[in-house]
C-alpha positions as CSV (number, residue, x, y, z in Angstrom):
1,X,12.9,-8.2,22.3
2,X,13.5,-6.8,19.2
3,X,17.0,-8.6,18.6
4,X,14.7,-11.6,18.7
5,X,12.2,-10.1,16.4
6,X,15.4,-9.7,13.7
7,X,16.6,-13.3,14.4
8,X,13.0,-14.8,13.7
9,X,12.8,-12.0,10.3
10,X,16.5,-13.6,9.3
11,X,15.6,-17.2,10.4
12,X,12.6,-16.9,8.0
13,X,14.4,-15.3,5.0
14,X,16.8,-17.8,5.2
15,X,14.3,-20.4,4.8
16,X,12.4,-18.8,1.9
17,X,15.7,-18.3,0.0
18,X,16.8,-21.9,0.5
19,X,13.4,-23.0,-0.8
20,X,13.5,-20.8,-4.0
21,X,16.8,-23.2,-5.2
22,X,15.9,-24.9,-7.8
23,X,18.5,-28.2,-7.3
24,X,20.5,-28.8,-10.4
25,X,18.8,-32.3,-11.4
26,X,15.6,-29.8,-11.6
27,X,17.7,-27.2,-14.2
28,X,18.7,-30.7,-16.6
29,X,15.2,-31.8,-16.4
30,X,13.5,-28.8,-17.8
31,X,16.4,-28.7,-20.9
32,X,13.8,-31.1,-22.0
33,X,10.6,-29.8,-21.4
34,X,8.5,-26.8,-23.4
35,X,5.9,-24.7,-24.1
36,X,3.1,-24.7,-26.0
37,X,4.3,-21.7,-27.5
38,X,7.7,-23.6,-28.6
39,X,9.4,-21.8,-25.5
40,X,11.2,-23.6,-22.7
41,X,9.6,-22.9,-19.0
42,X,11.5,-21.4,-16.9
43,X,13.0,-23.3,-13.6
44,X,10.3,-21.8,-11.2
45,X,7.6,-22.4,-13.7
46,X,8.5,-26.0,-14.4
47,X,8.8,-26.6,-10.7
48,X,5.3,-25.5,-10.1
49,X,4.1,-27.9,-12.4
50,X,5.8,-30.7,-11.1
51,X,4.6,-29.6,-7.9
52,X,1.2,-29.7,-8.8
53,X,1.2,-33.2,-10.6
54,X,3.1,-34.5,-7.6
55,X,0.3,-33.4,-5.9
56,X,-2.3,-34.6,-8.0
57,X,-0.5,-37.7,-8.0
58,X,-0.9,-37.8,-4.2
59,X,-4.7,-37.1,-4.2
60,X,-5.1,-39.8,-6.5
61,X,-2.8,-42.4,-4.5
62,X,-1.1,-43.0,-7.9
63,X,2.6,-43.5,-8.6
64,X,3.9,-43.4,-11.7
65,X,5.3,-41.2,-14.3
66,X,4.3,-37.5,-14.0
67,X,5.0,-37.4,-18.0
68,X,0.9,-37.3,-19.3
69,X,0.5,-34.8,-16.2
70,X,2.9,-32.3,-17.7
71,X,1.0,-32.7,-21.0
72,X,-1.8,-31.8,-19.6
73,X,-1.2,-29.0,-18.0
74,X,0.5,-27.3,-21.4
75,X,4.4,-28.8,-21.2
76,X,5.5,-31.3,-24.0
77,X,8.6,-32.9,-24.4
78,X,11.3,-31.5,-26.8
79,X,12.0,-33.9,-29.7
């Protein structure tokens, strides 16, 4: 029972570290992307916000560009 009990604990750490990857096309996107403060978010940050305007999107059965979404929620593009 309890070699089952690691297996599941391993199982589900595997799983969580897979997730916290950001992919590479995410790391090129937010080269582009910053702040309010001037500063560039970090990978997990900008991920978050994408999440959540992906989301938004969703509730709102919209498609489009996410690009006013990010603006609003304090991300600009770098000129």
């Amino acid at each position: 029972m309890r070699g089952v009990a690691v297996f599941i604990l391993l199982g589900l750490a595997a799983c969580a570290a897979s997730d916290a990857v950001a992919p590479a096309s995410a790391s090129t996107e937010v080269r582009g992307w910053q702040e309010a403060s001037g500063k560039p978010p970090s990978p997990v940050e900008f991920a978050a916000v994408v999440a959540a305007c992906q989301d938004r999107a969703k509730s709102a059965g919209k498609n489009g560009p996410i690009d006013i979404c990010l603006a609003d929620l304090g991300l600009r593009r770098v000129q």
